[in-house]
N, C-alpha and C positions, 0 to 999 in steps of 0.2 A: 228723543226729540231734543235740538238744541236749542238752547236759553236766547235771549238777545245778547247777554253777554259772552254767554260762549262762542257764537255765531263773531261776534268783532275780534274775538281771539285767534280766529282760525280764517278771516277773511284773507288775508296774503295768499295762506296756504290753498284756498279755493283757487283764487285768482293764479296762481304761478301754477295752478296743475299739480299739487304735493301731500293731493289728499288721495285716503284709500277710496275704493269704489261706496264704501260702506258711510263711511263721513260726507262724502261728495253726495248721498242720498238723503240724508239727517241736512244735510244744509240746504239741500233745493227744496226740501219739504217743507225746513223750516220757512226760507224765501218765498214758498207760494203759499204762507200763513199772514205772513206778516209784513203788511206794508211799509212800515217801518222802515226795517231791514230791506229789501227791497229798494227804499231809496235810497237807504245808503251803499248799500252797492254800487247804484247809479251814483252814485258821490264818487266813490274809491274810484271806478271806472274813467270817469271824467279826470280827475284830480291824476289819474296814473297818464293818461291819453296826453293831457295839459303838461305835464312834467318832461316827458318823453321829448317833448317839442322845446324846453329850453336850452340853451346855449351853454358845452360846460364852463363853470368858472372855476378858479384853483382858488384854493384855500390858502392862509400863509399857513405856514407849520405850526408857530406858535399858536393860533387861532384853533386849529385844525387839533393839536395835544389836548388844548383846555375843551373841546366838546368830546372830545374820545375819555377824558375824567370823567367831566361829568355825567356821561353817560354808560360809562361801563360798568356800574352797577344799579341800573336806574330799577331794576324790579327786585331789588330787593328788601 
């Protein structure tokens, strides 16, 4: 059974299809336990639906270097 926090670490990989059969069962079981979770699915889903629909905009480079710093080691 997955945790609530385990379940937010693997939501991408539900959502994009990049789970084994075996995870993608652990996760809907966990879904039909927990309301919670559940909503926030409906969150992610909304929020990916919403995103989808804006307009690109380009980054400058410099702007663009300084979030690829700070974010290229953000989990460690």
């Amino acid at each position: 059974m997955l945790t609530c926090r385990q379940l937010t670490e693997v939501i991408t990989d539900y959502l994009e299809g990049r789970m084994s059969i075996m995870d993608r069962l652990r996760f809907r079981a966990h879904i039909g336990m927990c309301r919670h979770c559940r909503a926030y699915l409906a969150q992610m889903k909304h929020t990916i639906g919403a995103l989808g629909r804006l307009p690109p905009e380009t980054i400058p480079p410099d702007v663009r270097d300084q979030l690829l710093a700070r974010f290229r080691d953000w989990n460690r």
